[in-house]
C-alpha positions in Angstrom: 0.0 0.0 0.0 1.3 3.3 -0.7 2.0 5.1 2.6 4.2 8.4 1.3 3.0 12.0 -0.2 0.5 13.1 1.7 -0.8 16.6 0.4 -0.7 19.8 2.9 -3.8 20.0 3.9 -3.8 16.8 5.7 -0.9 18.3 8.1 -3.7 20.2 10.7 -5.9 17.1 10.7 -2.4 14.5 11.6 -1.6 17.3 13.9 -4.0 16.9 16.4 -4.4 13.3 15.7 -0.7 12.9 16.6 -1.2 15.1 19.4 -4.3 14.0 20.6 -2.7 10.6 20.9 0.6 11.1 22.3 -1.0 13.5 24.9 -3.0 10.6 26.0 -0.6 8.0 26.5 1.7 10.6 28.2 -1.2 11.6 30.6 -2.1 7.9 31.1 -5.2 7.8 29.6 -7.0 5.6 26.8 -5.9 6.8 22.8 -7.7 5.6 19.7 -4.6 3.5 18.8 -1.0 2.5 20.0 1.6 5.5 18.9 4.1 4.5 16.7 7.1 6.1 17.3 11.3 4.7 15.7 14.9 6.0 15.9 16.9 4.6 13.3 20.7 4.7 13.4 22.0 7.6 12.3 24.2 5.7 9.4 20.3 4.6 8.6 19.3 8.2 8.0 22.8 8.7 6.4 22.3 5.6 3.9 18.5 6.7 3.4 19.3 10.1 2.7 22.3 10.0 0.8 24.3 11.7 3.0 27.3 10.7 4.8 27.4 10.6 8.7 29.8 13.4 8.9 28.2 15.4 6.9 25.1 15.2 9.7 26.8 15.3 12.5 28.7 18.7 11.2 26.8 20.3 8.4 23.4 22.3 9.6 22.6 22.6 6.2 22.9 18.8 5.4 21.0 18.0 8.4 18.2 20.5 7.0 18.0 18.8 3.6 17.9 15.3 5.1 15.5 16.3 8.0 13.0 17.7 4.9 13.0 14.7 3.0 12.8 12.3 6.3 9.7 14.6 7.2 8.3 14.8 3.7 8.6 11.1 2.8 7.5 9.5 6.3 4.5 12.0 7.2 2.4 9.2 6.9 -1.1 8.4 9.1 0.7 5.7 11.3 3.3 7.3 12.2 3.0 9.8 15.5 6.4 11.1 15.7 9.5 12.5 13.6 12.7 10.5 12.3 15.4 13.2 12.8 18.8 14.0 11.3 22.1 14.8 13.5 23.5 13.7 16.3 24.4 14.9 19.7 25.5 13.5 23.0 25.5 13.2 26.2 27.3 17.0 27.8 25.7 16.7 31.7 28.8 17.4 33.1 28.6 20.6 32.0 24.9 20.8 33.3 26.1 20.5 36.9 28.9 22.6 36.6 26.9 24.9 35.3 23.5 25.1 37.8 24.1 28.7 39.1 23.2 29.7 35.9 19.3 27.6 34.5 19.4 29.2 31.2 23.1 27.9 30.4 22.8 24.5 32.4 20.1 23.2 29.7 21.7 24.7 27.0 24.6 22.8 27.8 22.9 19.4 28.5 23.6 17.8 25.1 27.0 17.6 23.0 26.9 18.3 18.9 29.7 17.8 16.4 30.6 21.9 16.2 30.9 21.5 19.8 33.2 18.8 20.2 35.6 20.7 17.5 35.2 23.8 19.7 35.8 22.1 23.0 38.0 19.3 22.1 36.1 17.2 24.5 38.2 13.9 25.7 35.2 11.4 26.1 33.3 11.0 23.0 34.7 10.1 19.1 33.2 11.7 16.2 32.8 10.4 12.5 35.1 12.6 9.9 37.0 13.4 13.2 38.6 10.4 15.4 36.4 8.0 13.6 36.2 7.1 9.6 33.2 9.8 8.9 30.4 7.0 8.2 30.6 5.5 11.8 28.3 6.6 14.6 29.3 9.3 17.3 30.3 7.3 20.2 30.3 8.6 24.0 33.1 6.6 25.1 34.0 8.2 28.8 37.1 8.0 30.3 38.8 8.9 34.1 39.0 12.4 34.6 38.7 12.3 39.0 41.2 10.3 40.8 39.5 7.8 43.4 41.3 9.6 46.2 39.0 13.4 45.0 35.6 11.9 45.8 35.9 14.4 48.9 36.9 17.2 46.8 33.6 16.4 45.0 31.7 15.9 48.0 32.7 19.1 49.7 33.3 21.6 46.9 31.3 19.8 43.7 30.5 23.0 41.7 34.0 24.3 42.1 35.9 20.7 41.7 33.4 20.3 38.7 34.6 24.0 36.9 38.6 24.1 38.3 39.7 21.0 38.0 37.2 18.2 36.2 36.7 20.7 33.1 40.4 21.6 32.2 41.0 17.6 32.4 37.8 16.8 30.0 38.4 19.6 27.3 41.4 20.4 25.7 40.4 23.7 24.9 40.2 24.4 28.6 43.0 22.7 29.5 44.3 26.0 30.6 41.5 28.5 32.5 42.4 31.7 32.0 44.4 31.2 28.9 43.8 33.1 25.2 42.5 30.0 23.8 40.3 29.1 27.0 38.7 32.9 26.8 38.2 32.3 22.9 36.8 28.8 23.7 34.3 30.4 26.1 33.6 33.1 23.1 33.2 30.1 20.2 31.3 28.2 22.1 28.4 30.9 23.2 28.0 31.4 19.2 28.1 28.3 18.2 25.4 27.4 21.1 23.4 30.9 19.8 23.3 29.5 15.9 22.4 25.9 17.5 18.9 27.7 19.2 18.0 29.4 15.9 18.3 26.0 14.1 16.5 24.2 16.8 13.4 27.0 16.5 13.5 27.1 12.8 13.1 22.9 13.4 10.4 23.5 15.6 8.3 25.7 13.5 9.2 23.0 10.5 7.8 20.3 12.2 4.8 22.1 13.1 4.1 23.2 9.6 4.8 19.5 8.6 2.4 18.0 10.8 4.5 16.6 13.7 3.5 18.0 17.7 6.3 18.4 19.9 6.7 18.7 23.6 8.9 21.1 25.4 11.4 18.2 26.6 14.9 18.3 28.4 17.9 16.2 29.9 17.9 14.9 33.5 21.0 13.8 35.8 21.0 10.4 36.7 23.3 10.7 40.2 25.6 7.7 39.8 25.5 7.3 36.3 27.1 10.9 36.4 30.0 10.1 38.4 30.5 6.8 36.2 30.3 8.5 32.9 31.9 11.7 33.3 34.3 11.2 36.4 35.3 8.5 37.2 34.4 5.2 34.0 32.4 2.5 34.6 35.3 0.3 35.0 36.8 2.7 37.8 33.2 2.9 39.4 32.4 -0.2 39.7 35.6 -1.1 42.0 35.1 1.9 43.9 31.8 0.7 45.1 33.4 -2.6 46.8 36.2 -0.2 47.5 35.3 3.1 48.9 31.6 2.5 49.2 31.1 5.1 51.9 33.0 7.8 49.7 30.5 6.8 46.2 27.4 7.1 48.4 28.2 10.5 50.0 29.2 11.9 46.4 26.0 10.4 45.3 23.7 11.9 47.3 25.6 15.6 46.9 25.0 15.1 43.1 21.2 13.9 44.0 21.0 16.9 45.8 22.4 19.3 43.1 20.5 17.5 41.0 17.2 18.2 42.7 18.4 21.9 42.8 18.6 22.2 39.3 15.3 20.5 38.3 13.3 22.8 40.7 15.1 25.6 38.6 14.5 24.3 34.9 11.2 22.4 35.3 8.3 24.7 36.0 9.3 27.6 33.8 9.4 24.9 30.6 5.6 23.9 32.5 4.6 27.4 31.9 6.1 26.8 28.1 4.1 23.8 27.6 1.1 25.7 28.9 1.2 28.6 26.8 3.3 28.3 23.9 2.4 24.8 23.3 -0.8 23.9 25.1 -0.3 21.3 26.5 0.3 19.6 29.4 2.9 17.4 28.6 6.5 18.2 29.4 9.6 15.2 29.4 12.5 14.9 30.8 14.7 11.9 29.3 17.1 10.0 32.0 18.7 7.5 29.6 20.1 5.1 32.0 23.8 3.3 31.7 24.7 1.5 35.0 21.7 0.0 35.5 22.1 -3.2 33.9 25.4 -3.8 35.1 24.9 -3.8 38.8 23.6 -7.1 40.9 20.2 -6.4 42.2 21.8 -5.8 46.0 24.3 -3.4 44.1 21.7 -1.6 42.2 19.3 -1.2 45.4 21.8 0.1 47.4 24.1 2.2 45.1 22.0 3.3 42.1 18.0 3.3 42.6 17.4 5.2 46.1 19.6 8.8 43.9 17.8 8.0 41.0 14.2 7.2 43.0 14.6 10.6 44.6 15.4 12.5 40.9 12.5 10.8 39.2 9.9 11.5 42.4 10.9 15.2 42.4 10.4 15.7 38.3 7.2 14.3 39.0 6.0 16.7 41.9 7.4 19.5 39.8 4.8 18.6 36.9 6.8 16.7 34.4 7.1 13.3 33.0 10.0 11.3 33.7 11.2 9.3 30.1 13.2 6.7 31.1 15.7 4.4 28.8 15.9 1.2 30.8 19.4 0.4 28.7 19.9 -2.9 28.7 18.2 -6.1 30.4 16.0 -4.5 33.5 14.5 -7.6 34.6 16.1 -7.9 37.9 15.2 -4.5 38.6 11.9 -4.4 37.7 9.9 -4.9 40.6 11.9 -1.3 42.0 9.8 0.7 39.6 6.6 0.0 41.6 8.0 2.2 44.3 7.3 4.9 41.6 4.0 7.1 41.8 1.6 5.3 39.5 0.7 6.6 35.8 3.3 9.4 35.6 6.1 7.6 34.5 7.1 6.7 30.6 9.7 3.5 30.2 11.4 2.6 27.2 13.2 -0.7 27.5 15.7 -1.8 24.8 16.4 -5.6 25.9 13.9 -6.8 28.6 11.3 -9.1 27.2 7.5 -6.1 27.5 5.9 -9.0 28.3 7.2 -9.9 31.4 7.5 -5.8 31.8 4.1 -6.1 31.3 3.4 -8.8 33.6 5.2 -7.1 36.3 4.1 -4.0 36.2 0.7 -3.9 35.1 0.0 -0.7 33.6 2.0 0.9 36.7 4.1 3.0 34.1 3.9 3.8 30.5 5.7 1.2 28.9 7.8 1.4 25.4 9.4 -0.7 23.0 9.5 -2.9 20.3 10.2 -6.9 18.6 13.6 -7.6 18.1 16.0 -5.6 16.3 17.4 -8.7 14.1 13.5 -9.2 13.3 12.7 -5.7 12.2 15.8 -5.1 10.4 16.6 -8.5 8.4 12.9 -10.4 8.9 10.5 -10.6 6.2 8.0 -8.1 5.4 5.3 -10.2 6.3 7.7 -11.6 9.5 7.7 -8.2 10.9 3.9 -7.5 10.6 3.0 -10.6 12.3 5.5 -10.1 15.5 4.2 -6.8 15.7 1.1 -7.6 15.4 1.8 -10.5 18.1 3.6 -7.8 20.4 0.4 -5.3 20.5 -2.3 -8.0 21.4 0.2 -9.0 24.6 1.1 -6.3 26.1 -1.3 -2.9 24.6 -3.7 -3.4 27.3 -5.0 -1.5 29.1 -3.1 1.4 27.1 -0.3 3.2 28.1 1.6 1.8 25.3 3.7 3.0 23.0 5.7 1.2 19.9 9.2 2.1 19.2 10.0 -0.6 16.4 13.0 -2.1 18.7 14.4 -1.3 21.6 17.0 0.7 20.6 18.2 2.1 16.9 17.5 0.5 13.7 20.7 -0.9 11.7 21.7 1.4 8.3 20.6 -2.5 6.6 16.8 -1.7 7.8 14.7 -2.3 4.7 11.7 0.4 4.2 9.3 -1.9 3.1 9.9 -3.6 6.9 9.0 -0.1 8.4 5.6 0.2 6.2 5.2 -3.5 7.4 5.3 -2.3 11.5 3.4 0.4 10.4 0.3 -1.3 8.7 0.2 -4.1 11.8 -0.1 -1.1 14.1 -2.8 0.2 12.3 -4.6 -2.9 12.3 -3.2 -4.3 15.7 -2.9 -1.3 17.9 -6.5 -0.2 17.7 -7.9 0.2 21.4 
């Protein structure tokens, strides 16, 4: 069936379709149909759009062109939600270091390409840059605190974050004070200036195009903090059998900071929501990264209680929590009961949605997808029968939503597969 071209003047009417549904799953509440909502890789949206991953990682302009013909060719009734160009990742250290000042710490929450050339950041690897320019961005951490500073963090965080942790993590600021650390400061504010004029021109795009959005931003997740930006995950993980006492204190300072920030960021982006883009719906995404490496005990002690507290408060403040449960989850996921019911949304990328299901009930939101080696390399009519399978287990009683896979489709992903998920939602995902 032919699922592309759409003529304009069906963009108002999937507008507040989209909307209407989205805002209903979000708000725990019963929509006409399951969303349907996908990230491919970005060498998928490279290979589909014929451009190379560099290029959309470093070129606004090729990440315009791409991002018109992703919207143009996949604004389709069946779809709910954008595939996007470009790439960015994970900057929260500088959100911390940052918190006196709101405005700057969620500018700051994400890294791009023209960033990392300004900052000559030591923890991520960029295609066209350290990587050959058709491989994905990768966030690879490293040690930048010594296990002997977790009292330095504890008992000065903002100004261990700025004077010491920043000089070691950028090059460009290896030196405070320096020429090149005052122009750094200078290139980066422009660079972040041009970044919110693209970002509004996307916004209005989208809109004109059909697609709602929600005013969304990037939380902290405590201890996946001090393993990704401070310390490694290697590092971490011996300092929790090794200086337990000295992780937990610097946890719960970060929590703390954390909770800080939020209170700071959150209800003027609820006022957004309510004005600019009426709605009620506001997200903040807390893509998890320890969690599936820690033993149950570990995790309970260590991890959940810091990220319990951060996920409680951006509740009370009137926002949804969007959680990535990376990894398998399943020994964790009776934890998420202790969360207030209905205001939670749950993506998992490995842990079987049934037994999610099973488990929680419709406790939280759930999302997710079949298999990736299904959606990607299965048959057409493979990939609408598992999805159809999928919905009829686990869509009741709502609060579902459909991400393909659990995590992003492979550049090998064959379109017709996508029109395949697409039609079995349609016909599956009907409430």
């Amino acid at each position: 069936m032919e699922m592309v071209n759409l003529v304009r003047k069906d963009y108002e009417r999937l507008f507040r379709e989209r909307k209407e549904r989205l805002e209903s799953v979000y708000l725990n509440k019963m929509p006409d149909r399951v969303p349907f909502s996908f990230i491919p890789s970005l060498s998928w949206v490279a290979r589909y759009t014929g451009f190379s991953n560099a290029d959309l990682c470093f070129n606004s302009e090729a990440m315009s062109k791409a991002n018109m013909k992703l919207l143009s060719d996949f604004n389709v009734d069946g779809i709910d939600t954008p595939i996007l160009a470009g790439a960015a990742l994970d900057l929260s250290l500088m959100t911390l270091a940052f918190m006196d000042y709101p405005d700057m710490a969620t500018s700051l929450s994400m890294l791009t390409g023209p960033m990392h050339d300004i900052l000559r950041d030591r923890y991520t690897k960029w295609p066209g840059r350290e990587l050959p320019e058709n491989s994905e961005p990768q966030f690879i951490g490293g040690k930048f605190m010594e296990a002997e500073e977790y009292n330095k963090l504890a008992e000065n965080p903002i100004g261990f974050l700025n004077e010491v942790v920043l000089p070691r993590v950028f090059e460009s600021l290896s030196k405070p004070g320096s020429s090149r650390a005052n122009a750094t400061w200078i290139r980066l504010g422009m660079e972040l200036q041009r970044r919110q004029e693209w970002l509004l021109r996307r916004s209005n795009l989208l809109s004109s195009y059909g697609w709602p959005t929600f005013p969304t931003t990037f939380g902290v997740k405590p201890l996946d903090y001090i393993s990704d930006h401070l310390r490694h995950p290697t590092n971490l993980m011996i300092d929790l059998y090794r200086r337990p006492d000295e992780v937990l204190r610097a946890t719960e300072v970060i929590t703390e900071l954390t909770i800080k920030l939020l209170r700071e960021i959150i209800p003027p982006l609820v006022r957004t929501a309510q004005d600019t883009f009426k709605t009620k719906v506001v997200i903040v995404a807390y893509p998890l990264h320890l969690n599936s490496m820690l033993s149950p005990k570990m995790y309970n002690e260590f991890y959940w209680p810091s990220l319990k507290r951060v996920l409680i408060e951006t509740i009370n403040l009137g926002a949804i929590p969007s959680v990535f449960f990376e990894g398998d989850h399943t020994p964790h996921l009776e934890t998420i009961l202790e969360l207030p019911k209905g205001k939670v949304y749950g993506m998992f990328e490995k842990t079987d949605l049934r037994v999610v299901r099973k488990v929680l009930g419709n406790h939280i939101i759930i999302g997710g997808g079949i298999p990736t080696s299904i959606f990607a390399y299965g048959s057409r009519e493979k990939v609408f029968e598992e999805v159809c399978n999928l919905l009829r287990d686990v869509k009741e009683p709502g609060g579902f939503i459909f991400t393909g896979t659990g995590a992003p489709l492979p550049p090998e992903t064959r379109v017709e597969n996508i029109w395949a998920a697409v039609e079995a939602v349609k016909r599956c995902g009907i409430y």
